[in-house]
DOVO-62760 format. One record per residue (C-alpha): residue number from 1; x, y, z. Coordinates in Angstrom, 2 decimals. Layout:
<timars>
[NUM [X Y Z]]
...
</timars>
This chain:
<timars>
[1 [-10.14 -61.70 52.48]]
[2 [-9.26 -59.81 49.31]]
[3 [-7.65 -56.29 49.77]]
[4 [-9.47 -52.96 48.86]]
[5 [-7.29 -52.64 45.93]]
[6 [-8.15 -56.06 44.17]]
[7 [-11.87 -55.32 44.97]]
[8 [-11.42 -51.57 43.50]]
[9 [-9.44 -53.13 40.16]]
[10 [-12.47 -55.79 40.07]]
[11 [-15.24 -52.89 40.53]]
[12 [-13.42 -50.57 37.79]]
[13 [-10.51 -48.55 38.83]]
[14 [-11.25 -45.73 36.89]]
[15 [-14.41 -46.16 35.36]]
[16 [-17.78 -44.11 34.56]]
[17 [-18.73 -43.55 38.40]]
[18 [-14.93 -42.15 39.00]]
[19 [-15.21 -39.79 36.15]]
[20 [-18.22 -38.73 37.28]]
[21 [-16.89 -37.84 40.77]]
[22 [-13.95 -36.58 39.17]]
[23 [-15.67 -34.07 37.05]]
[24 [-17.89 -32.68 39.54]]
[25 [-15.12 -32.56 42.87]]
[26 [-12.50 -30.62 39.77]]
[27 [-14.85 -27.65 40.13]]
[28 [-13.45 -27.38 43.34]]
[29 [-10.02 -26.28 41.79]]
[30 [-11.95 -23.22 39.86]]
[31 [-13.29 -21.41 43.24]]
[32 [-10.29 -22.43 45.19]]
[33 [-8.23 -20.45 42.53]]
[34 [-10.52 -17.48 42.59]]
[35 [-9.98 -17.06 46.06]]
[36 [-6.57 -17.44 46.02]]
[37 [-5.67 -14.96 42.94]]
[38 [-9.48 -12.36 44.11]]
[39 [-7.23 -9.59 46.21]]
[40 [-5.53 -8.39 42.63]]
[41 [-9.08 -7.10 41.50]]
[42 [-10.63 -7.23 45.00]]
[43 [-7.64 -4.70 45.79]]
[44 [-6.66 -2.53 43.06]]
[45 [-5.41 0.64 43.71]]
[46 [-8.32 3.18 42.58]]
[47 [-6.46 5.28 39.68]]
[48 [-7.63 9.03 41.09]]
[49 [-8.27 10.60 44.68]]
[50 [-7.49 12.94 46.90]]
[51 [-7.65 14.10 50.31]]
[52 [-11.10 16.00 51.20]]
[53 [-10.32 19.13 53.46]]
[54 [-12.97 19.08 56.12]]
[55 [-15.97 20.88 55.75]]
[56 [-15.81 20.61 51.83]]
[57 [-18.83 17.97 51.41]]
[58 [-20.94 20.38 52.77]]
[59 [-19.45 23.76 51.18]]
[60 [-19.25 21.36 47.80]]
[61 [-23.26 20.73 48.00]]
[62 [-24.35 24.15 49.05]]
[63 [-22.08 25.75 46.40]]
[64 [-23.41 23.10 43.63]]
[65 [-19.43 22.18 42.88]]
[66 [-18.60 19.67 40.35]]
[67 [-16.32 16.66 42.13]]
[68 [-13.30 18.14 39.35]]
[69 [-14.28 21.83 40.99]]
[70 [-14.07 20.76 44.59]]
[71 [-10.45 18.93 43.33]]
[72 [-9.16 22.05 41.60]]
[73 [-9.92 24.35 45.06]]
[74 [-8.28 21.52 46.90]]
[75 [-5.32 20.74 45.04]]
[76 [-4.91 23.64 42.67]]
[77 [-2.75 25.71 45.67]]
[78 [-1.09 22.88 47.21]]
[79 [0.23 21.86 43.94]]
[80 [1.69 25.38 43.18]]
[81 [3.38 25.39 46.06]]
[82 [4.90 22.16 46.21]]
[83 [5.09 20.87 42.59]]
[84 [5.63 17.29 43.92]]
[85 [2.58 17.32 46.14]]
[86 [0.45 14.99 45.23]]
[87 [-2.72 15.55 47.34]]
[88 [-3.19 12.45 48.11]]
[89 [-1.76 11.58 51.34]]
[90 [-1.23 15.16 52.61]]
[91 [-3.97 18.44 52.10]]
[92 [-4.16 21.89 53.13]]
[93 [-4.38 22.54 56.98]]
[94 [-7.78 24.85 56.63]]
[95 [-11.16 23.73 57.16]]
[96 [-13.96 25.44 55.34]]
[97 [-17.57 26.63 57.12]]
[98 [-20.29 27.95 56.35]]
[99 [-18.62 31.35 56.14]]
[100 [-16.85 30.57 53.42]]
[101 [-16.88 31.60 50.11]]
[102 [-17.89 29.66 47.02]]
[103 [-16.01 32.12 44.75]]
[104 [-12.64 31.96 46.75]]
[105 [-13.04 29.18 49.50]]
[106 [-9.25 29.79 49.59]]
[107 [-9.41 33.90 50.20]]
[108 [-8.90 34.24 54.00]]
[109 [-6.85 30.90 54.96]]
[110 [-3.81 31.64 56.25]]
[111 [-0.65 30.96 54.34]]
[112 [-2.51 29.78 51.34]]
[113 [-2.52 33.43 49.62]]
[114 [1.41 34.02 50.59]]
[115 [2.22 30.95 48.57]]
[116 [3.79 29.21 51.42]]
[117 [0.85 26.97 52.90]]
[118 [0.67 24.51 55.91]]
[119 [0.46 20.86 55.04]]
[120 [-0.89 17.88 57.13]]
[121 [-1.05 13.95 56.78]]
[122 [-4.77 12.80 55.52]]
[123 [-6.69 11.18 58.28]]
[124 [-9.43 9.07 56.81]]
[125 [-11.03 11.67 54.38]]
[126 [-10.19 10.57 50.64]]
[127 [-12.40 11.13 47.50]]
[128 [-12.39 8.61 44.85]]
[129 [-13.72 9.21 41.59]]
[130 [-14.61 5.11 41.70]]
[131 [-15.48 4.43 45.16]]
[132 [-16.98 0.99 44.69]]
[133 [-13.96 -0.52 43.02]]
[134 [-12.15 -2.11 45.53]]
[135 [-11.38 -3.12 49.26]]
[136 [-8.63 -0.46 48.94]]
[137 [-11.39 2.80 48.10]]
[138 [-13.95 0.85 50.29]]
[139 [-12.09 0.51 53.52]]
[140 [-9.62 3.90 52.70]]
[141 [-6.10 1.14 52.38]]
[142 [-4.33 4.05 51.01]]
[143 [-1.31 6.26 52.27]]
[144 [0.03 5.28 55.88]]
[145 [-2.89 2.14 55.22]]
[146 [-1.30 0.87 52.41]]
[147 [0.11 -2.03 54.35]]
[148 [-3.52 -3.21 55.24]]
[149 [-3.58 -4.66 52.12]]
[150 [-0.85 -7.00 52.16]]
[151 [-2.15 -7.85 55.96]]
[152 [-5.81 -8.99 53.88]]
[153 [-3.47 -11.40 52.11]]
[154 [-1.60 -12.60 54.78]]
[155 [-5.03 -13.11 57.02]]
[156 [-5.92 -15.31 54.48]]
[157 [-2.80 -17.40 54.32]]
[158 [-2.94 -17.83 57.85]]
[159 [-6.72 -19.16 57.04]]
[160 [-5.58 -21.52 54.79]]
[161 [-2.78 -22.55 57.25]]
[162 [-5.67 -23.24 59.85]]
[163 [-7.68 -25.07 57.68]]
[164 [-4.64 -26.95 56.69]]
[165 [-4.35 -28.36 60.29]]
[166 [-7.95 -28.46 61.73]]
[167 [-10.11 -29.65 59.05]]
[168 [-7.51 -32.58 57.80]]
[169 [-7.51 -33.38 61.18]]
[170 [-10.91 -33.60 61.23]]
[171 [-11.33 -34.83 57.53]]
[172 [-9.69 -37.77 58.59]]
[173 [-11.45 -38.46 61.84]]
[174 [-15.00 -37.38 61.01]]
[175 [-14.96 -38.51 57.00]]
[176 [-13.57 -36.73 53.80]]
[177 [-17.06 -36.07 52.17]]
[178 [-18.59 -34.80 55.33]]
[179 [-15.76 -32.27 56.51]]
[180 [-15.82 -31.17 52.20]]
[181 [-19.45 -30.38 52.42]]
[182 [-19.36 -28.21 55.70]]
[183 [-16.49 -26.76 54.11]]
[184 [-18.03 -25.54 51.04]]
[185 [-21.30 -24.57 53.28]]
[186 [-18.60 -22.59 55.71]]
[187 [-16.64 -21.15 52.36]]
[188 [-19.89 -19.70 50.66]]
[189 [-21.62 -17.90 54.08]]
[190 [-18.50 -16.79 55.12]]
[191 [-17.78 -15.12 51.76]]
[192 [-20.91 -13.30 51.74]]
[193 [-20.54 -11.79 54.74]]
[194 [-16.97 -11.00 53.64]]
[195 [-18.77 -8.89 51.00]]
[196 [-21.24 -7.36 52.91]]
[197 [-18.53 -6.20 55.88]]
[198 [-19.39 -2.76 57.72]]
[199 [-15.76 -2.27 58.27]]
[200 [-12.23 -4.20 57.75]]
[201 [-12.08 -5.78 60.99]]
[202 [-14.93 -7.58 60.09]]
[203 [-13.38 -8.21 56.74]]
[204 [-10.35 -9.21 57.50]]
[205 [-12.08 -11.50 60.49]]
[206 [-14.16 -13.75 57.71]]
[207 [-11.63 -13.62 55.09]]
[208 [-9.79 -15.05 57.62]]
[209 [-12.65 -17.83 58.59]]
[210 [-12.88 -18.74 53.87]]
[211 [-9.33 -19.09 53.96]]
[212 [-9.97 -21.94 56.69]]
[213 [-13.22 -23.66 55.47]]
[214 [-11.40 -23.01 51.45]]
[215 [-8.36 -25.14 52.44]]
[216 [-10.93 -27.49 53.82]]
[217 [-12.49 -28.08 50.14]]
[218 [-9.63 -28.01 48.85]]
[219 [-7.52 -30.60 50.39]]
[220 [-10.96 -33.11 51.08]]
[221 [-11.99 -32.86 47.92]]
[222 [-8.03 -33.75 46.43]]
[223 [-7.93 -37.17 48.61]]
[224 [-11.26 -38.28 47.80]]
[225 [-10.34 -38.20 44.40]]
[226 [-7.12 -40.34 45.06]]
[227 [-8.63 -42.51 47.29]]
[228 [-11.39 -43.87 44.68]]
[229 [-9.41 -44.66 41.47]]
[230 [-6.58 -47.53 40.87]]
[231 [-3.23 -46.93 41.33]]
[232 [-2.53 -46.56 37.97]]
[233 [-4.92 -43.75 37.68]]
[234 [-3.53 -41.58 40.48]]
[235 [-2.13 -38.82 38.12]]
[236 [-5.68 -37.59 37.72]]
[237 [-4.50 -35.66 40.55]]
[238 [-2.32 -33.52 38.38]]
[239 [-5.58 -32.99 36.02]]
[240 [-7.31 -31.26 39.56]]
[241 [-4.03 -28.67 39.25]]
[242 [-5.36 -27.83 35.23]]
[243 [-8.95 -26.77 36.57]]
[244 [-6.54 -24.12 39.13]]
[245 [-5.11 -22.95 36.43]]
[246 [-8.80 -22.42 34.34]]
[247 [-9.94 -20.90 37.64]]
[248 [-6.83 -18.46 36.78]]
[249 [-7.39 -17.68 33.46]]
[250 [-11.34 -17.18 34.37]]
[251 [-10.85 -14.95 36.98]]
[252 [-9.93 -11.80 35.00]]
[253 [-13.10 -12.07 33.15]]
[254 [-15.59 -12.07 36.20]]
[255 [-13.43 -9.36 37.43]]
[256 [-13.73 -7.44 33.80]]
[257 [-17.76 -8.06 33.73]]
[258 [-18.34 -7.17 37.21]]
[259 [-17.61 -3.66 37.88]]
[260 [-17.15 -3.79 41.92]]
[261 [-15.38 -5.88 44.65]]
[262 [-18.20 -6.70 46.51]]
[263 [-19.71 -8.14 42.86]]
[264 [-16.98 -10.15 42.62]]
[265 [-16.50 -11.62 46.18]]
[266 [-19.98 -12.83 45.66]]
[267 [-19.15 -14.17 42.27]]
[268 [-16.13 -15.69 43.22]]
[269 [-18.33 -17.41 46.60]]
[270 [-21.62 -17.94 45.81]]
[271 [-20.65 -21.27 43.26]]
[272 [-19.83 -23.04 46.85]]
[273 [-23.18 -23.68 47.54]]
[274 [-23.59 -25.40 44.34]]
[275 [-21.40 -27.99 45.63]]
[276 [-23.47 -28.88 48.04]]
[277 [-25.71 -31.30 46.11]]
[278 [-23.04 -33.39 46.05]]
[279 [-24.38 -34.71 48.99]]
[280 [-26.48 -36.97 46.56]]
[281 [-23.21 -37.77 44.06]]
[282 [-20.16 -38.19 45.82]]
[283 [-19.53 -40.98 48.60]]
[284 [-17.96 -41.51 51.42]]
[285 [-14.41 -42.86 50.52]]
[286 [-14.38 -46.59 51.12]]
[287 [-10.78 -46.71 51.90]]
[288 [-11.36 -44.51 55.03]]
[289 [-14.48 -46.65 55.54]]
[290 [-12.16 -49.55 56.08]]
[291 [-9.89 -47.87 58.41]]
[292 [-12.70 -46.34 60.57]]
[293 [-14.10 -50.18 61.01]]
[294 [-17.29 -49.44 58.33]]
[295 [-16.27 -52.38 56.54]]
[296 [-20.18 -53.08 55.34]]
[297 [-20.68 -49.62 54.26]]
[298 [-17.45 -49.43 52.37]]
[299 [-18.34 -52.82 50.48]]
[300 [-21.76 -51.27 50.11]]
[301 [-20.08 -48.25 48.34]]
[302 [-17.78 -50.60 46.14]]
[303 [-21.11 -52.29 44.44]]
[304 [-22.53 -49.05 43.66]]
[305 [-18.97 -48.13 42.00]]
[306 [-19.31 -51.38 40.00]]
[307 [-22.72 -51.25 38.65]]
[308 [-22.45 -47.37 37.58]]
[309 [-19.20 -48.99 35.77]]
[310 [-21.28 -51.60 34.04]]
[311 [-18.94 -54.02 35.86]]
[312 [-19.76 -57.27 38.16]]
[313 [-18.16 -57.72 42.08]]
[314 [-18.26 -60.96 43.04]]
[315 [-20.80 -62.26 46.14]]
[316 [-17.79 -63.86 47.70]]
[317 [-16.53 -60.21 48.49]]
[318 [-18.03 -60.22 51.66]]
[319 [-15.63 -58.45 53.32]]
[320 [-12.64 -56.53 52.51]]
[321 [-9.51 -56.00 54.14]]
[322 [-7.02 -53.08 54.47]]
[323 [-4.08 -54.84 55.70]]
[324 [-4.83 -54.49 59.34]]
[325 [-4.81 -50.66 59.46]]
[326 [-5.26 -49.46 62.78]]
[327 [-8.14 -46.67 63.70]]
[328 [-6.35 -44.33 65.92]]
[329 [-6.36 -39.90 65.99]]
[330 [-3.33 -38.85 63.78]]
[331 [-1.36 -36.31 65.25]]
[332 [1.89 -34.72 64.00]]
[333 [4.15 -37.62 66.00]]
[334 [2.63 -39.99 63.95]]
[335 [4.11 -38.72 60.88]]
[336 [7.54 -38.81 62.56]]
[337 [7.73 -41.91 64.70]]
[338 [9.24 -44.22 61.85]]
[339 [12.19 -43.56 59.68]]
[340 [10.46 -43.24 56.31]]
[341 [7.85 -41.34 57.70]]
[342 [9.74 -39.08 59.07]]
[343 [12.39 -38.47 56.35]]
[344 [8.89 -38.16 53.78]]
[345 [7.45 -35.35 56.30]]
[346 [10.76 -33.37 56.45]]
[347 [10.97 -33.36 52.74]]
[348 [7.81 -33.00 51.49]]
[349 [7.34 -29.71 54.58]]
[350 [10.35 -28.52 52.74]]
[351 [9.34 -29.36 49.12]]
[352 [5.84 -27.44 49.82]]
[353 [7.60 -24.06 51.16]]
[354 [10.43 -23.85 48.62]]
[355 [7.84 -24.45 45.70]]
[356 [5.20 -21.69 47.23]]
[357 [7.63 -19.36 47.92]]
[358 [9.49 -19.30 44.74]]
[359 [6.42 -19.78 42.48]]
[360 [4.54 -16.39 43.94]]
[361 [8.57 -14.83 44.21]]
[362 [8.64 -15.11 40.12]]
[363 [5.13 -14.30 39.96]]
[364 [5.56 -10.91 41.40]]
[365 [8.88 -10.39 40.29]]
[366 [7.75 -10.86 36.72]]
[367 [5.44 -8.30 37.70]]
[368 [2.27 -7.80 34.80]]
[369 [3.46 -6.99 30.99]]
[370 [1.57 -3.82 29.49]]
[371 [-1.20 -1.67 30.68]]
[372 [-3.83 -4.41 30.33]]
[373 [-4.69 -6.10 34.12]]
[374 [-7.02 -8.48 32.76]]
[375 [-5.68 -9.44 29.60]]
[376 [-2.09 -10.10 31.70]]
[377 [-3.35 -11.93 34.35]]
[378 [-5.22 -13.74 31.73]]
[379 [-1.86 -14.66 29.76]]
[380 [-0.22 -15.31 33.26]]
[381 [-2.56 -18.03 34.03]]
[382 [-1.80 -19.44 30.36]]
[383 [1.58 -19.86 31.39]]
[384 [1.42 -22.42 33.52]]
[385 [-0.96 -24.87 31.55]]
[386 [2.14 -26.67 29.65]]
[387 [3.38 -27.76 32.97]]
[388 [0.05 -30.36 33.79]]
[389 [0.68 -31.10 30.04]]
[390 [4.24 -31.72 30.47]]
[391 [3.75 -33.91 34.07]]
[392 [1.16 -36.09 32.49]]
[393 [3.18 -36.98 29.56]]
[394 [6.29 -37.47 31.62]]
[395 [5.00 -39.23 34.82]]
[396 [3.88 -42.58 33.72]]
[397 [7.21 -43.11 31.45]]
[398 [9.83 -41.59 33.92]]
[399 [7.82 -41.96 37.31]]
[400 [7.33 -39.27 39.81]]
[401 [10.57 -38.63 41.65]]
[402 [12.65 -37.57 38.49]]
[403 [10.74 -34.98 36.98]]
[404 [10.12 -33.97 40.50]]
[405 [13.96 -33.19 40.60]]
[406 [14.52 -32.16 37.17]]
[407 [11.35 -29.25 37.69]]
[408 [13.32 -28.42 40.52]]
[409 [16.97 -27.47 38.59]]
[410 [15.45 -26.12 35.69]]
[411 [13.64 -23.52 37.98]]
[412 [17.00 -23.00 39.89]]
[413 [19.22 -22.92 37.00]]
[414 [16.62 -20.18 35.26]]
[415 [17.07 -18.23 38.49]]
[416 [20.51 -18.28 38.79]]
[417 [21.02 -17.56 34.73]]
[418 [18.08 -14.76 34.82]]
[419 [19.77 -13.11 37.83]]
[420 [23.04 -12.45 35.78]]
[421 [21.95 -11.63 32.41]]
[422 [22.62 -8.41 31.06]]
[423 [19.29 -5.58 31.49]]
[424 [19.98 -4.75 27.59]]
[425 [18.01 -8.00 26.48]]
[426 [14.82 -7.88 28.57]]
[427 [13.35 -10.19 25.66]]
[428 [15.49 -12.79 26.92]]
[429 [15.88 -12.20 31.03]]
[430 [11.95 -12.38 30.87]]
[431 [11.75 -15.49 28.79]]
[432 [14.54 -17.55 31.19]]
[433 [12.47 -15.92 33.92]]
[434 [9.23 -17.45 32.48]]
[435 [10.66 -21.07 32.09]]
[436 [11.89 -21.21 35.87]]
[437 [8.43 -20.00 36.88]]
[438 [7.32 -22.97 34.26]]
[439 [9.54 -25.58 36.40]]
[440 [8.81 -24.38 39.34]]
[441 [4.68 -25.14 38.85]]
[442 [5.70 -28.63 37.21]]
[443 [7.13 -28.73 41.04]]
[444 [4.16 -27.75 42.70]]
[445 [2.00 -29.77 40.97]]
[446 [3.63 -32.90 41.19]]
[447 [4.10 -32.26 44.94]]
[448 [0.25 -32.93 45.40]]
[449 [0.51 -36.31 43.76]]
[450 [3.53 -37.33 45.53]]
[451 [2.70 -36.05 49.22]]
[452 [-0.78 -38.04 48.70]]
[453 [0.70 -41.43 47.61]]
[454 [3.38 -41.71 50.39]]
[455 [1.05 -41.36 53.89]]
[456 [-1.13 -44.30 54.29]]
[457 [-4.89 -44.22 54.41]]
[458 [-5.49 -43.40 58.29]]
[459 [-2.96 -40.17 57.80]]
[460 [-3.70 -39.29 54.43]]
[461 [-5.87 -35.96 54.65]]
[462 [-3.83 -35.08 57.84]]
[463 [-0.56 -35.77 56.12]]
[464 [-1.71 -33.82 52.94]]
[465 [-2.78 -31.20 55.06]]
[466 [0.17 -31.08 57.15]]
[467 [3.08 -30.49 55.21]]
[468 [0.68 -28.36 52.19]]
[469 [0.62 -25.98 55.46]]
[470 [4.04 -25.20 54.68]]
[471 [2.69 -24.07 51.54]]
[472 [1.05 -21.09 53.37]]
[473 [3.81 -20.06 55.40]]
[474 [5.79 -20.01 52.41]]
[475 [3.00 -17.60 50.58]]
[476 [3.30 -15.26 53.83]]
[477 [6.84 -14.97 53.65]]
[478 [7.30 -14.32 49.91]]
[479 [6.55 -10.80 49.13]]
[480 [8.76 -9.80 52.65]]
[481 [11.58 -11.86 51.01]]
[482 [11.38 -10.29 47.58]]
[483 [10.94 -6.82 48.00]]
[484 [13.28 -6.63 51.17]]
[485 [16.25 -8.22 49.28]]
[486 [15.32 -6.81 46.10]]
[487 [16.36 -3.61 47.71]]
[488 [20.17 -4.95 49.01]]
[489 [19.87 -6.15 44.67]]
[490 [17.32 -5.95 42.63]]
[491 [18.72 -9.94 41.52]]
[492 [19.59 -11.13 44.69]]
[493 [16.24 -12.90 45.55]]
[494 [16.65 -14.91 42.85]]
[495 [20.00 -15.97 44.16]]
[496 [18.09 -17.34 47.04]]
[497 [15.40 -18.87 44.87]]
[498 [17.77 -20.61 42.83]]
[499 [19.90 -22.11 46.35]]
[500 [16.15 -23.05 47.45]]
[501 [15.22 -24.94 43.96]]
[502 [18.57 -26.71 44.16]]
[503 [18.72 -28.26 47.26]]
[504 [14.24 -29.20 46.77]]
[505 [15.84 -30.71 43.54]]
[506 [18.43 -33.40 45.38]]
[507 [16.37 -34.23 48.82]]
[508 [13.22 -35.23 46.65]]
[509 [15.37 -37.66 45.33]]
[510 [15.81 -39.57 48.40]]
[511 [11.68 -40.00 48.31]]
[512 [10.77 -43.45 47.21]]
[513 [9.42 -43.87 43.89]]
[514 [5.18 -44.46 43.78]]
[515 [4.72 -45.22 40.08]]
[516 [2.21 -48.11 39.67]]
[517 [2.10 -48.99 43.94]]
[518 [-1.13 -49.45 45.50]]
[519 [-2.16 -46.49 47.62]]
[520 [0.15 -47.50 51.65]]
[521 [-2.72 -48.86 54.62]]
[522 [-0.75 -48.87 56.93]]
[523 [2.66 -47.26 58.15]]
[524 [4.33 -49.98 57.58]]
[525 [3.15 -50.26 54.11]]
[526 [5.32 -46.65 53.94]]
[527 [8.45 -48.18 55.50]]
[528 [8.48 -50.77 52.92]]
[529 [8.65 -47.97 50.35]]
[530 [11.76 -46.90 51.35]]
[531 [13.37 -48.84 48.30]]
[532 [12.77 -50.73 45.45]]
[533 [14.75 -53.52 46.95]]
[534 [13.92 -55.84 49.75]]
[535 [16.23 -57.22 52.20]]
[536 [17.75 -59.87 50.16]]
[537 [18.37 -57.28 47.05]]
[538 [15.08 -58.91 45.06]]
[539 [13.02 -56.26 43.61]]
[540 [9.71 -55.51 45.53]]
[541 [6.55 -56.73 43.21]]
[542 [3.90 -54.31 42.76]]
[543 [0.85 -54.78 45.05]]
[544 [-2.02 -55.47 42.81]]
[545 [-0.46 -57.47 40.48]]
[546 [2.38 -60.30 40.11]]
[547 [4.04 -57.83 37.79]]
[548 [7.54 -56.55 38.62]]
[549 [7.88 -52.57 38.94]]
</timars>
């Protein structure tokens, strides 16, 4: 019986049905990125409020005051008496009634007329001159709340961790284009009701649940798009990571057209739905066909794939093969039990932290350059478009291990330089700065390709999912890491980035190389990738062909 690779090479390995698929599964990249990058516009800080004394809505509308009248009464005396008062997270402790004056609200409160006034913390009654703008005016994230917005980040980090774990579990038990549709149903309802929220805990309770069924998209939608082209095609993988960075660069643009969060947390999750008539374009994957015992409906699949590629599968593929893969449930043991298996986890877990938490380290630390939030976020997308550029003209000459090392030291090195130049050429610290945050995305990109090519078929979306996990974690722990260190020395996370990068840079070398190798079955197909050499020191012969690698 001919193997699923010499069927796929016969049917077209990357031919017009691929790019099809291809095409429509790389919007995925665009909405995953909007999520990812929406709390910067979803939760900017609204540029002018203060504390409301209570009382002062209803003494405001029966005395006809202007919103800049009410502010002057409010803030006018606390300001003279403490020039460094802001009135923002402390007011006046009066109240107004409807004794009051409208002339001189201020003329019988005690203390206020001596000059020496009473002060207490705000307690939920703030007055934004744009009260739509954000989660932060919306939900009152200000003052001793401040940290509630990090926590909406975090809550959805821990979503994508979840989704990480329970829907490539179930991506690889229940199908990859099933578990991606329910996904982008789950993404889109969630979402709206994300925007709709009466109150945060209800926010922060379905940003949670799109940060689960988001991963899910994300991750499904990445192996079926491995699992249908050749192996010499497999670095349309790294293409996926270009449509991340569009998503990126788009972002600040639905965010500049759309005036309030709730606009844009529809914008950003209402294209998930689209995705849904993919039901009628994308397939199954046959290679998880194979491995679930659906040999007829995989072959079934494979004749489609050749006629939309104008090409012609011989009748004597009756059935196809997959190198006796087992069906079994993966579970985390699985990806340990074997010696190459278990060194790829431990690296690749490793490689998927370091990479996440230095890339959003040097993103914040980098910080936004001018006055201009959209046009900056827009040039910080920009940034990181050379590196696809750079991985797909290096990866087919050099393979995928090396510039998977050499990303690595050329982020640490720019740490460990940036963190010692002198603060007199800023021109300079920023543009070493820039190139580490340059090698560091190579990195992270090529991490995709590589954790996908060394699990085999039955543990490839739980694998992927898996380690990519550590991705999240890594995202949690980032901003703690900077900002806590960065005040022991401003430069000392960037010590710790650069120690990180370093050691990423010389275990991914112990990986085996994957250039031009079928996609592994089985696990032993990964145990034999543990070097290009067999046994007897002859070089291992590629799998599709009788062509030496």
């Amino acid at each position: 019986m001919p193997s699923f690779d010499e069927v796929l090479k016969e049917a077209g390995e990357f031919g017009r049905f691929q790019k099809r698929v291809f095409f429509l599964l790389c919007q995925t990249g665009v909405t995953f990125s909007f999520l990812f990058a929406s709390v910067v516009f979803l939760g900017q800080a609204p540029g002018n409020y203060w504390c409301r004394i209570p009382g002062a809505a209803e003494l405001s509308k029966r005395c006809d005051w202007s919103l800049e009248e009410e502010q002057n009464f409010t803030l006018l005396p606390l300001r003279l008496a403490n020039g460094s008062a802001s009135g923002q997270c402390e007011r006046l402790d009066i109240s107004w009634d409807s004794s009051t004056s409208c002339a001189s609200p201020l003329a019988h409160s005690p203390n206020v007329s001596t000059g020496s006034p009473r002060l207490t913390a705000c307690q939920g009654s703030w007055v934004y001159h744009q009260p739509r703008l954000s989660i932060v005016s919306e939900y009152n994230l200000v003052c001793g709340h401040s940290w509630m917005l990090d926590l909406s980040q975090a809550i959805l980090n821990l979503g994508f961790l979840a989704g990480a774990f329970t829907l490539g579990y179930a991506a690889d038990r229940y199908g990859r284009i099933l578990i991606y549709l329910l996904s982008c149903l789950g993404d889109g309802i969630c979402g709206i009701i994300v925007a709709f929220a009466p109150n945060f805990t209800v926010f922060l309770i379905f940003r949670f649940l799109q940060g689960v069924f988001a991963k899910g998209t994300w991750m499904t939608c990445y192996v079926i798009v491995t699992e249908i082209v050749g192996s010499s095609q497999r670095i349309i993988g790294i293409v996926i990571q270009i449509f991340f960075t569009l998503g990126i660069m788009i972002l600040p643009g639905i965010a500049y057209l759309v005036p309030t969060w709730q606009g844009i947390q529809l914008a950003i999750s209402l294209p998930n739905f689209l995705f849904l008539v993919y039901y009628w374009f994308v397939p199954e994957s046959p290679r998880w066909l194979l491995t679930r015992k659906k040999g007829e409906k995989a072959l079934k699949i494979m004749h489609d794939i050749a006629k939309h590629n104008g090409k012609y599968l011989s009748p004597h593929y009756s059935e196809i093969t997959v190198s006796n893969a087992e069906v079994s449930n993966p579970s985390f043991l699985d990806l340990v039990r074997t010696p190459q298996m278990r060194r790829n986890t431990l690296i690749l877990m490793y490689a998927w932290f370091t990479s996440a938490l230095i890339y959003q380290g040097l993103v914040m630390r980098l910080g936004i350059v001018g006055g201009n939030l959209y046009l900056d976020f827009f040039i910080s997308g920009a940034v990181e478009l050379p590196a696809a550029l750079l991985i797909l003209v290096t990866i087919d000459r050099f393979g995928r291990r090396l510039p998977f090392a050499i990303s690595n030291f050329v982020a640490g090195i720019a740490c460990l330089i940036t963190a010692f130049l002198p603060e007199d050429i800023p021109w300079f610290k920023t543009t070493v700065a820039t190139l580490g945050r340059l090698g560091i995305t190579i990195a992270f990109e090529i991490v995709y390709l590589v954790n996908s090519e060394l699990y085999p078929t039955i543990l490839r979306n739980f694998g992927v999912s898996l380690c990519s996990s550590l991705c999240d974690l890594g995202g949690i722990i980032a901003p703690f890491l900077l900002f806590r260190l960065a005040a022991v020395w401003l430069e000392l996370p960037l010590i710790i980035f650069s120690i990180l990068a370093v050691v990423c840079g010389i275990l991914v070398m112990l990986l085996p190389e994957t250039k031009g190798i079928s996609l592994p079955e089985t696990v032993e197909d990964v145990e034999q990738l543990s070097s290009p050499y067999g046994k007897c020191g002859k070089k291992r012969k590629h799998q599709d062909t009788n062509s030496y690698i």
